[in-house]
C-alpha positions in Angstrom: -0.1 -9.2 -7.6 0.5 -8.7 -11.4 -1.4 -10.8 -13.5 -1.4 -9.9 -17.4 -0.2 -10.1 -20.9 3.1 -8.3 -21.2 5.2 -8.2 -24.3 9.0 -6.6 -22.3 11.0 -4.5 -24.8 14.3 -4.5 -23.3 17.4 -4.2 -25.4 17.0 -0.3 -25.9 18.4 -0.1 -30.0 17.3 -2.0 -32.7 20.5 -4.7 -33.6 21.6 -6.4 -36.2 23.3 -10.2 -36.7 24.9 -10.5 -39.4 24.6 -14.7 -40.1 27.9 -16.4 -42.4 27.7 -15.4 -45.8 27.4 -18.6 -48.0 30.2 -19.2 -50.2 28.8 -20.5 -53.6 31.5 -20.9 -55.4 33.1 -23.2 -53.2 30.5 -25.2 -52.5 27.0 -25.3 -50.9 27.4 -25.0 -47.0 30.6 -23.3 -46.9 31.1 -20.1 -45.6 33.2 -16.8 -46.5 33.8 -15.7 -42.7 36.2 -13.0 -44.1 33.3 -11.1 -46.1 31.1 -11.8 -43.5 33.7 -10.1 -40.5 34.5 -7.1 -43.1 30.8 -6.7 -43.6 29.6 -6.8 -39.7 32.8 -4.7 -39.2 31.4 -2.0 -41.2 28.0 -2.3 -39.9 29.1 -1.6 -36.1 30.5 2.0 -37.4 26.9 2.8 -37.7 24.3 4.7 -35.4 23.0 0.4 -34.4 25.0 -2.1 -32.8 25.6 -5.4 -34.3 26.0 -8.9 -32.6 29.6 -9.8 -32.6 30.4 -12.5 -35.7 31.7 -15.3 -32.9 28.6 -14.7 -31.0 26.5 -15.7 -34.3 28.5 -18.6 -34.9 27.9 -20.1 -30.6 24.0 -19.3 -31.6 24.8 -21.2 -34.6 26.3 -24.3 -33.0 24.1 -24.2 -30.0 20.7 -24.1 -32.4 22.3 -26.7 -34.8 22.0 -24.4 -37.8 23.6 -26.4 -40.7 22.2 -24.2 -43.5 23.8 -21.3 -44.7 22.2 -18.6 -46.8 18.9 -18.4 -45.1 17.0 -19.2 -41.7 13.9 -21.2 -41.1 11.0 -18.9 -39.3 11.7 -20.5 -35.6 15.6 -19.8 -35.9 14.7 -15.8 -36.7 12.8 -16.0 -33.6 15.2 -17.2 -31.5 18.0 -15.1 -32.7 15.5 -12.1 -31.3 15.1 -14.2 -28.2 18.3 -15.5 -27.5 20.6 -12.7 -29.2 18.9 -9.5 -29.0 18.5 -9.2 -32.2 15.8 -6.9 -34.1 17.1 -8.1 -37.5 19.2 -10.3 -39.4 21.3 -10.2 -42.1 21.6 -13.7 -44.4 23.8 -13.8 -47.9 25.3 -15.2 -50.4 28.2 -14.3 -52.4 26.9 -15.3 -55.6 30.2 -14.8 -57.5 34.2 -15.0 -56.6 37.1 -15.6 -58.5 40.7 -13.9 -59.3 40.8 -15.6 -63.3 40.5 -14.1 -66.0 39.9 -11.0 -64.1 38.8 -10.6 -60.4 35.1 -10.7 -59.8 32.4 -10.4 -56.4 28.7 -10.9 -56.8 26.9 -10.5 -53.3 23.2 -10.6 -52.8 22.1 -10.1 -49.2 18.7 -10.4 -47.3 17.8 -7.9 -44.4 14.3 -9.9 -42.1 13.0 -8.5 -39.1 13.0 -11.1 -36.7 9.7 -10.3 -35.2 7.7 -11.2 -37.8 10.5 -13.0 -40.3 9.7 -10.7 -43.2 12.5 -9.8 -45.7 12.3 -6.0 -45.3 15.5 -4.7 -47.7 16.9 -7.2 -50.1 20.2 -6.0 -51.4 21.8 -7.5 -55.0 25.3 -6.1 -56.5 28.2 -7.3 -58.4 31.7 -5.7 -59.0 35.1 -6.7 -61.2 38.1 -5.2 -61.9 37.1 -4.1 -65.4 34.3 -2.0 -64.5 36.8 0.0 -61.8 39.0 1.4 -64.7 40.6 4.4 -63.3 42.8 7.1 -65.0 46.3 5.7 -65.0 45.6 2.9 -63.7 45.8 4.7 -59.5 43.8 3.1 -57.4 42.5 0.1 -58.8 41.4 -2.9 -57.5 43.6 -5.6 -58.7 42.3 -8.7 -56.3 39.0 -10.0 -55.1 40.3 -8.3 -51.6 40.1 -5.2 -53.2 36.9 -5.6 -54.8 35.5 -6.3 -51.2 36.2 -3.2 -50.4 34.3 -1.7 -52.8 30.9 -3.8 -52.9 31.1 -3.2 -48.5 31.0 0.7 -49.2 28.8 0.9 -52.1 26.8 -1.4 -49.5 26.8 1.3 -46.9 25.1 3.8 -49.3 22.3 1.7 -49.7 21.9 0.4 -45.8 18.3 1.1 -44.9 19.5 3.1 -42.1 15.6 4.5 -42.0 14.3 1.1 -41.2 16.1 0.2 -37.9 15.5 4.2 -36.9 11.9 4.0 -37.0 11.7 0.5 -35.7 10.3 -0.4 -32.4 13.1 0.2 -29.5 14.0 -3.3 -28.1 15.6 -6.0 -30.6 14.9 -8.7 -28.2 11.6 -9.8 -26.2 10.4 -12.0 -23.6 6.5 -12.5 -23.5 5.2 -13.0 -19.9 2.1 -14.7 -19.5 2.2 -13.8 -15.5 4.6 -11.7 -12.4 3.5 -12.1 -9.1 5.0 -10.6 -6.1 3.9 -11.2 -2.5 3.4 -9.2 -0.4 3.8 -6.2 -1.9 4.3 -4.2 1.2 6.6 -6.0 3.7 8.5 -5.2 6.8 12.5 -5.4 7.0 13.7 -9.3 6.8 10.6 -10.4 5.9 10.3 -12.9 3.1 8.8 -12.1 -0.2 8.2 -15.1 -2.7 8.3 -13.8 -6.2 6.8 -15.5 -9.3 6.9 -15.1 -13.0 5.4 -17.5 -16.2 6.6 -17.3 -19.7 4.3 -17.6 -22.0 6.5 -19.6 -24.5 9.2 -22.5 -23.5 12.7 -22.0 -23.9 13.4 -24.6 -26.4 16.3 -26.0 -28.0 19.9 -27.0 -26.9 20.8 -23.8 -24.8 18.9 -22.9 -21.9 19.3 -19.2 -20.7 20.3 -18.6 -17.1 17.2 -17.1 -15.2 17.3 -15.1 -11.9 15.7 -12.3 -10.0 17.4 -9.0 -9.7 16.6 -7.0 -7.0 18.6 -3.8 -6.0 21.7 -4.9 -7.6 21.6 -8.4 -5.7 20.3 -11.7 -7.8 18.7 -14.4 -6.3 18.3 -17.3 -7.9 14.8 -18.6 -9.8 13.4 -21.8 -9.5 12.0 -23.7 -12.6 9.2 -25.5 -12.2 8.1 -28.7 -13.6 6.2 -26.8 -17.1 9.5 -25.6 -17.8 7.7 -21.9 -17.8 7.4 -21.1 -14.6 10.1 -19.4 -12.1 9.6 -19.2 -8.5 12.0 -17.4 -5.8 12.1 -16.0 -2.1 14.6 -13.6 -0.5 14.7 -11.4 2.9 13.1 -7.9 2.3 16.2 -5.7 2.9 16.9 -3.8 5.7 16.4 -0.1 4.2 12.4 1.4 3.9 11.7 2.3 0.2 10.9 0.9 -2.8 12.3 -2.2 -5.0 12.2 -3.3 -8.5 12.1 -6.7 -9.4 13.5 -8.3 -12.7 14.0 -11.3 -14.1 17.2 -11.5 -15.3 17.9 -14.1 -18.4 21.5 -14.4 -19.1 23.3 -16.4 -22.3 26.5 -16.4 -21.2 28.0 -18.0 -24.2 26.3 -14.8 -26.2 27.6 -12.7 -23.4 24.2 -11.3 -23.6 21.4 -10.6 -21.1 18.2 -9.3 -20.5 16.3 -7.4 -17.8 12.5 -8.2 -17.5 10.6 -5.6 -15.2 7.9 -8.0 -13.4 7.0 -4.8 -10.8 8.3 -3.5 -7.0 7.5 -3.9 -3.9 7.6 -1.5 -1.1 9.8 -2.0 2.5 8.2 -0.3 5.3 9.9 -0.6 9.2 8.3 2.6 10.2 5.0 1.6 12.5 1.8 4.4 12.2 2.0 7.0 14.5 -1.8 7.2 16.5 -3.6 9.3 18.9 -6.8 9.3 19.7 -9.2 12.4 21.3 -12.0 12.5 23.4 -15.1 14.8 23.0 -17.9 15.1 24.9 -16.3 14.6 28.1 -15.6 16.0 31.7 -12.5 15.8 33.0 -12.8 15.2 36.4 -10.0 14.6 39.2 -7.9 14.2 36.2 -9.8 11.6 34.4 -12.4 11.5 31.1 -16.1 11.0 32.2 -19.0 11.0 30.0 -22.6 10.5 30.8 -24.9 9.6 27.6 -22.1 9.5 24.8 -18.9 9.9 23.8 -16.9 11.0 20.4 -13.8 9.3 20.1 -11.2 11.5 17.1 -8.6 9.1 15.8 -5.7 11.1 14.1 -2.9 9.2 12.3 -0.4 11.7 13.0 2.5 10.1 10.3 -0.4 9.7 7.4 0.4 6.5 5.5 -2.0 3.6 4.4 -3.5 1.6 7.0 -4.6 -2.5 6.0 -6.9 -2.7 9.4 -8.0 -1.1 12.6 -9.5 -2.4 15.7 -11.2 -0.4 18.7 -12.0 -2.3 21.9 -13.3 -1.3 25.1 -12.7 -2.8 28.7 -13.4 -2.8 32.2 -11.8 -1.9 34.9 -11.3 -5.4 35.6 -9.9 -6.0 32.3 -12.9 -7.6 30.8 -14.1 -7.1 27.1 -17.0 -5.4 26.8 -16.8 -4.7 23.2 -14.9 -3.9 19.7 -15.7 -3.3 16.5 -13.1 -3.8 13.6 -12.3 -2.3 9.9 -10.2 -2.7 6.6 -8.6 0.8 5.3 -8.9 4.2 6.4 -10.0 4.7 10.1 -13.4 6.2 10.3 -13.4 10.1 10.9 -14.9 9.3 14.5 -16.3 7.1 16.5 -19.4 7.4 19.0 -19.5 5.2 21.9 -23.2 5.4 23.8 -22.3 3.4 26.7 -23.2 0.0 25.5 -21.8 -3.4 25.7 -21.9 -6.7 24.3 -24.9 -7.2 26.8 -26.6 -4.0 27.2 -26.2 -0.8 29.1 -23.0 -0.8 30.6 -22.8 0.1 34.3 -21.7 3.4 35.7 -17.5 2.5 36.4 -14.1 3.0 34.7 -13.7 1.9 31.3 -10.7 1.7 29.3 -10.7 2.2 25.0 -7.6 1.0 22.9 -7.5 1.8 19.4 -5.2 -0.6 17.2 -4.2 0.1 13.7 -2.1 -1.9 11.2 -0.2 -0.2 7.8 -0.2 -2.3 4.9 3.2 -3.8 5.8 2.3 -5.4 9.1 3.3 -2.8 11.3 0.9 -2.4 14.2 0.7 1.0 16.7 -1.9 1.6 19.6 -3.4 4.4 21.8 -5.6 3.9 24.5 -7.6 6.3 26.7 -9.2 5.4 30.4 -13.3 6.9 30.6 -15.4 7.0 33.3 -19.3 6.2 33.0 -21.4 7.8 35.1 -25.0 8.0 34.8 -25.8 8.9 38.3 -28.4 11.8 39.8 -26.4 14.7 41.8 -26.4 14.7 45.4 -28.0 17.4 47.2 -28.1 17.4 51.1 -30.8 19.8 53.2 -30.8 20.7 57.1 -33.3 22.8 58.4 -32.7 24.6 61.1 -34.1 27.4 63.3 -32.8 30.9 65.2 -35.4 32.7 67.3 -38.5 31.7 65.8 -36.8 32.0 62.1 -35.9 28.9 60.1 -33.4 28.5 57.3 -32.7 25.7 54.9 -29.2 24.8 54.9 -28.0 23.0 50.8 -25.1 20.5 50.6 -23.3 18.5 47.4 -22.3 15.3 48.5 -21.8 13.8 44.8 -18.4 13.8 43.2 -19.4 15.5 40.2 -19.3 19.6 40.3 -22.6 21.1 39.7 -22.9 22.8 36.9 -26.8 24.7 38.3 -29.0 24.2 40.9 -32.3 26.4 42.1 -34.5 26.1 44.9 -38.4 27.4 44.8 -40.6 27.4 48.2 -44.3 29.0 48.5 -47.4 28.5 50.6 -50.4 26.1 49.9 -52.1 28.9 48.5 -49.2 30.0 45.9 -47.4 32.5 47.6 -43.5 32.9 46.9 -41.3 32.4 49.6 -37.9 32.4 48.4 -36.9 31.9 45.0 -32.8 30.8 45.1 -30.3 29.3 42.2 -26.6 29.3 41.8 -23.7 27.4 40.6 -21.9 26.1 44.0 -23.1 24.6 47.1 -22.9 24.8 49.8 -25.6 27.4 50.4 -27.8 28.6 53.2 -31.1 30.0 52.5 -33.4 32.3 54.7 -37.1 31.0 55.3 -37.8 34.3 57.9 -40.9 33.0 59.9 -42.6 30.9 57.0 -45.2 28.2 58.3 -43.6 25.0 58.2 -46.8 23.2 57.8 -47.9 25.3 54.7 -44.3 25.3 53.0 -44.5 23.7 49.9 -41.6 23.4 46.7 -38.3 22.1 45.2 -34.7 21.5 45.0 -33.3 20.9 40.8 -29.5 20.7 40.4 -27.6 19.4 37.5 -24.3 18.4 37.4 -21.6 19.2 35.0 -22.2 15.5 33.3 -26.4 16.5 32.2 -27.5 14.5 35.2 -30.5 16.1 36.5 -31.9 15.8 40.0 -35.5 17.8 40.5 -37.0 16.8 44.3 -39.7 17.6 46.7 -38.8 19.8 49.4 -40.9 17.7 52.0 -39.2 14.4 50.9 -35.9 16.7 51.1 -36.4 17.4 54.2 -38.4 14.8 56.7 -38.2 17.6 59.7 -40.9 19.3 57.7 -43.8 16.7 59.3 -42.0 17.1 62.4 -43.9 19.9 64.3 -47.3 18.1 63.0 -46.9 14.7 64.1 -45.6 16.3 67.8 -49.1 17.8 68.1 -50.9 14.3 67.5 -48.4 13.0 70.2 -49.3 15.7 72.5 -52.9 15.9 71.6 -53.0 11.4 72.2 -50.9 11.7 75.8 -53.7 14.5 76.7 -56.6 12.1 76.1 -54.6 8.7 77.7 -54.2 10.9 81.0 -57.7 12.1 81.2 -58.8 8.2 80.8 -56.2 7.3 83.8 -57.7 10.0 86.0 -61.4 9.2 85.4 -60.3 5.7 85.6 -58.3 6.2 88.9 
């Protein structure tokens, strides 16, 4: 949106109307249209362009202007308004007759319309006796003739200087407000375009008002203060950029002006979006994670963004959580494993990133994640070959192993074996340790973090084995003895 004061120069050289020259000696309204052509004639060969004589007189007619001569204050503005112009030009011819002798008296007044100040005043008077030339060649023997010569002494003393170092733009239009909306906005979407003059078009002719846009008008709606101009057209169908004008037209001054009120921006291209995944395993072909998670989004076609929105699921399709923004994605993302109720469990879970450009269009990526908090898996079998034993190591977990080790010793702290390694299985050697004194550990850690660290007697049960057998045996002994004394 636009919102401010603007004051629009738009008529790119300052230009000049020249108004009817009033014809005194005829009487008090009437005008000398010839001078006043001759004069604007002239005028035109000049570096500044002049409103065309007919165009004056519409203005003229259309404003009601009755007076010749001069202008009142609020007619100067409204020939810069209405016509373009940076000055005008008002007059009298003062004196003109063809008896006893031709004679012109011309007094003219040059006012800058933005302000109505008289800026060159210009007074002159020429007859046919003060044009004696040798033998008589060349002089003026008519009033017509004496035009002639008070237009180019005229000329010489036209303050060129003044409309050169005047402010470019003869006419203006004072906005008090442009609004466009949206500014960004996808193909065939509507925009609705406002603008408020600050001043009221007043009197009898109302200027045609429209919006330009690429060539293409549409038209303007006034509203009921008579200041206010409200349209709506399709974005077209081409990304890029469009100005907006309002376009005032006077067709009976076969004039026109172009008021910039901003541009607005057509955009059919959606964001292009990835999104990456550290701090992961990939295992069977799928992202798992065990404590957290950095999630990278890259725009890969970089262009503004309105809003983003990253969700996550379950497998079952459930939302667990989101968290949404306005602008620029964040550089990244860290997801802990938590829901909207907690610690999520150990499963499948599915992220989708959404992102939106300032035009509406929308783009999404999505990743599927496994969770998995679980301890590694390690199996043990002990088993024996000729009075030696050997432990036997198994992965049963579907997570690789990144390390495991295995430490066994005696009650008294003496080293038995001492084994680590990166894959299982693995059978390790006991020789003829005591079962009964065997103490130690099992620690693995898969390639998630998750740590397993184990007693060797919980490991394996067998262990126990040999000593509860010899309070079986030792119980069986004693029950016999009783049934023989018995018997």
């Amino acid at each position: 949106m636009l919102c401010c004061w603007l004051w629009v120069a738009v008529v790119q050289a300052a230009s000049v109307a020249v108004f009817p020259l009033q014809e005194l000696a005829e009487g008090r309204n009437d005008a000398n249209l010839e001078l006043t052509r001759e004069l604007a004639r002239e005028l035109a060969r000049g570096d500044h362009p002049v409103v065309a004589v007919d165009t004056v007189l519409t203005f003229m007619a259309h404003n009601r202007i009755r007076t010749l001569g001069h202008l009142e204050s609020y007619h100067i503005s409204r020939a810069r308004t209405d016509l373009g112009a940076a000055y005008v030009l008002v007059g009298t011819v003062s004196q003109r007759r063809e008896r006893p002798e031709p004679s012109l008296g011309l007094t003219l007044n040059l006012i800058r319309t933005s302000d109505a100040r008289t800026v060159w005043t210009y007074v002159n008077s020429v007859s046919t006796s003060e044009e004696r030339r040798l033998l008589g060649i060349g002089e003026p023997r008519s009033v017509a003739g004496l035009q002639r010569i008070i237009v180019a002494e005229l000329q010489q003393e036209w303050p060129a200087h003044l409309l050169i170092t005047a402010q470019a733009g003869g006419s203006s239009v004072l906005l008090d407000m442009a609004r466009l909306e949206p500014r960004q906005l996808r193909p065939g979407e509507v925009l609705r375009t406002q603008a408020r003059l600050r001043e009221l078009w007043t009197g009898n002719y109302q200027p045609q008002v429209s919006f330009e846009v690429d060539g293409r008008t549409y038209a303007a709606r006034m509203e009921a203060d008579g200041r206010t101009y409200t349209g709506n057209w399709p974005a077209q169908g081409n990304d890029g950029n469009y100005p907006v004008n309002l376009l005032i037209e006077w067709p009976d001054y076969e004039r026109s002006e172009k008021v910039p009120l901003g541009d607005y921006r057509v955009d059919g291209s959606a964001p292009v979006v990835a999104m990456e995944l550290r701090g992961v395993q990939q295992i069977d072909g799928e992202a798992v994670f065990n404590r957290q998670v950095a999630i990278i989004p890259r725009l890969l076609v970089r262009k503004p963004l309105s809003r983003w929105r990253l969700a996550f699921y379950a497998e079952s399709g459930n939302l667990i959580g989101e968290m949404e923004g306005e602008g620029s994605l964040p550089e990244q993302f860290v997801w802990e494993g938590r829901s909207s109720y907690g610690q999520a469990d150990d499963g499948r879970y599915r992220i989708v990133l959404n992102v939106w450009d300032l035009a509406g269009n929308s783009a999404r990526t999505e990743h599927w994640l496994g969770l998995n908090r679980s301890l590694p898996k390690v199996a043990a079998t002990l088993e024996s070959h000729q009075d030696a034993f050997q432990v036997d190591l198994s992965h049963e977990g579907k997570v690789p192993l990144d390390f495991w080790r295995m430490e066994l010793w005696t009650r008294e702290g003496k080293l038995i074996v001492r084994r680590e390694g990166q894959e299982l299985p693995v059978s390790v050697a006991l020789g003829e340790a005591d079962l009964d004194d065997l103490q130690g550990f099992v620690f693995a850690q898969d390639v998630l973090g998750n740590q397993l660290r184990q007693d060797v007697r919980e490991l394996l049960p067998t262990l126990t084995q040999p000593a509860d057998e010899e309070v079986e045996e030792e119980e069986q002994q004693v029950l016999s003895e009783r049934w023989v004394d018995e018997f």
